[in-house]
GUTOR-906038 format. One line per 8 residues: their letters; for each residue x, y, z of C-alpha. Coordinates in pm, whole numbers, plus 50000, padded with zeros to 5 digits. Last residue first. Layout:
<drenbas>
a	X/Y/Z | ...;
</drenbas>
This chain:
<drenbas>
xxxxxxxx	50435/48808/52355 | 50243/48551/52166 | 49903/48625/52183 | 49882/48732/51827 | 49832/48380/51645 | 49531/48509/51457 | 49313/48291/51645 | 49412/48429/51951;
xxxxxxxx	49419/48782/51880 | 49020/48714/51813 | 48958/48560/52106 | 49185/48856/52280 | 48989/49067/52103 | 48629/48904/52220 | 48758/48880/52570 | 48801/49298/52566;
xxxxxxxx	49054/49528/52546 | 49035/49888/52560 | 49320/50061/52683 | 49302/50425/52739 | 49473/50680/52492 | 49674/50858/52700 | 49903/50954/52449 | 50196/50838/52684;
xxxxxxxx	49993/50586/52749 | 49913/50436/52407 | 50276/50484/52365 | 50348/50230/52659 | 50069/49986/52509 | 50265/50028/52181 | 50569/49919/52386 | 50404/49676/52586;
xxxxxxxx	50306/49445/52269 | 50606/49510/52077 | 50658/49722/51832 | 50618/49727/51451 | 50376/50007/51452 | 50136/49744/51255 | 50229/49468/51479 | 50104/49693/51771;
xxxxxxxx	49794/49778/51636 | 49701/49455/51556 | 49778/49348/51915 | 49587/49593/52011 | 49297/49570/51842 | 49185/49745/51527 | 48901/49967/51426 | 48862/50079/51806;
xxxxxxxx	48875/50452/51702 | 49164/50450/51932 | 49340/50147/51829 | 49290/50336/51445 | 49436/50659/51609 | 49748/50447/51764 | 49824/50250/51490 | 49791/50563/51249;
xxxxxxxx	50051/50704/51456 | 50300/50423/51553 | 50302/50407/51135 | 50363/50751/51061 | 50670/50762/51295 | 50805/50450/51181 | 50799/50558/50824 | 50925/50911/50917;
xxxxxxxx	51228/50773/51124 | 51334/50525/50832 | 51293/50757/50577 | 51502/51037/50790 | 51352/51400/50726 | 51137/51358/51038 | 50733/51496/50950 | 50635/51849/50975;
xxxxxxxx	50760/51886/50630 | 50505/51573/50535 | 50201/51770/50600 | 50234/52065/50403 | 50367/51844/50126 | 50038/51607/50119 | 50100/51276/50256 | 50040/51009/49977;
xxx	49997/50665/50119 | 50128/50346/49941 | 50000/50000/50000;
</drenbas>
């Protein structure tokens, strides 16, 4: 998948590739987690972090967790619960 950022946008972003991918990604994990359109172990493999450190910047975003038996069923199945 590719994502356009308009230019406005991207200049507030880090100038290193690496940085800004990583960056973007930790925060459209932690909006979707948010929104509740993904659980948390979703949102964590798609920041590319480990379990406690997306639940760390959760916190530090104070974004409260929300995690329930049916995502943990789900995280389950999907082999997520590994951590």
């Amino acid at each position: 998948m590719t994502l356009e950022i308009p230019d406005g946008v991207a200049e507030k972003l880090p100038s290193d590739e690496a940085q800004r991918r990583r960056g973007v990604l930790l925060e459209l994990a932690c909006g979707m987690y948010a929104a509740r359109s993904i659980t948390h172990a979703q949102g964590a493999e798609l920041a590319g972090l480990g379990r406690l450190k997306f639940q760390r910047e959760l916190g530090l975003r104070e974004i409260p967790i929300h995690y329930t038996l049916n995502d943990w069923e789900h995280d389950l199945k999907a082999g997520l619960c590994g951590e």
